[in-house]
N, C-alpha and C positions, 0 to 999 in steps of 0.2 A: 453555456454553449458546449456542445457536445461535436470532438472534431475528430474526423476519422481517418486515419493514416492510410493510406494505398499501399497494398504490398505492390502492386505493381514498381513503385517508386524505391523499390529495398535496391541497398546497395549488396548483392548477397555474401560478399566478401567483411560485411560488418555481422559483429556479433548484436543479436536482439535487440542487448540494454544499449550498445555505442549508437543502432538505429534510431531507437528510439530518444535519446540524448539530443543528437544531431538534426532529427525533425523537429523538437519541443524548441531547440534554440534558432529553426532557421524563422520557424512560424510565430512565436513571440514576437520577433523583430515587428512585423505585420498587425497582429493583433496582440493585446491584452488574453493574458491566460492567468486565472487565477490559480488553478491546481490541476494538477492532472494523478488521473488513476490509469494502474497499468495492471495487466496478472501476474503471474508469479515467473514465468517465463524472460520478462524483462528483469527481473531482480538482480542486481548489481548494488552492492555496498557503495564501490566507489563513485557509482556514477548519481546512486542519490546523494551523495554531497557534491556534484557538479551541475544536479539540474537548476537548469534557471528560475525554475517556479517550486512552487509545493508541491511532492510528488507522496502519493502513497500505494503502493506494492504490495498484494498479494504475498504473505511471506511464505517460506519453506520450515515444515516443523525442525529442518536439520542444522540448523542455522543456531551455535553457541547459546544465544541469549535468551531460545526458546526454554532450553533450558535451565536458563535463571529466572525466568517467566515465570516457569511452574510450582516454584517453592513460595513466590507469594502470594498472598490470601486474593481471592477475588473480593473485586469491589461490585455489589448488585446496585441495578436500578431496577426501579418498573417502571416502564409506561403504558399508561392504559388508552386504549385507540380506543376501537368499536367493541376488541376484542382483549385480553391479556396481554401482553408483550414484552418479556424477560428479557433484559441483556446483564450479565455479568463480565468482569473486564479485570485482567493484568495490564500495568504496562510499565517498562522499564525503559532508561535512556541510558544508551553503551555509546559513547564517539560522534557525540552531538546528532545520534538518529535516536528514534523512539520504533521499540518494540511493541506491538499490540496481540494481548490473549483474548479473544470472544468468545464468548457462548450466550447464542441468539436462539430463546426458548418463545415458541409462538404454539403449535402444537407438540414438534419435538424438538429435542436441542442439537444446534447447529454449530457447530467448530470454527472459526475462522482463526489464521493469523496474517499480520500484517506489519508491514515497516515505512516508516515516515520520518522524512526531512522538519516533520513540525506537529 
């Protein structure tokens, strides 16, 4: 289930990630949420270790661990769809979160980083 926050409903007095924090924990209560994705914009260290669910983040490359990211080896896979489909991957665990390096090769290669509660 894919659920969509109203900025209408922001408190603008909260920062992003406290917004976002405090909508996942009023709507839980309600529903079953298995995990929720956010961009990079919501990214707060402290507040993925107060989300109530599994949460994964858009990360920022300026962020310490990207930089311990980088010094280990990538690990490839293939999958083959209809067409080729490269992922290579870092990932390191700093303070019970998990850092993620991607590169997502389909026709060209694509960068991603990211940070997770799991």
């Amino acid at each position: 289930m894919r659920l969509t926050l109203l900025v209408e409903i922001a408190d603008l007095n909260e920062s992003p990630s406290q917004f976002l924090l405090q909508s996942v924990r009023e709507v839980s209560q309600h529903i079953q949420i298995d995990y929720m994705l956010a961009d990079a914009g919501f990214l707060s260290l402290n507040m993925l270790n107060e989300m109530p669910v599994k949460t994964i983040i858009r990360g920022k490359s300026s962020l310490k661990a990207f930089k311990e990211l980088s010094t280990l080896p990538l690990v490839e896979k293939i999958f083959k769809v209809e067409d080729r489909i490269y992922v290579a991957y870092r990932m390191v665990e700093i303070d019970g979160l998990y850092y993620y390096d991607v590169v997502y090769v389909k026709e060209k290669p694509r960068h991603f980083t990211f940070v997770s509660s799991w």
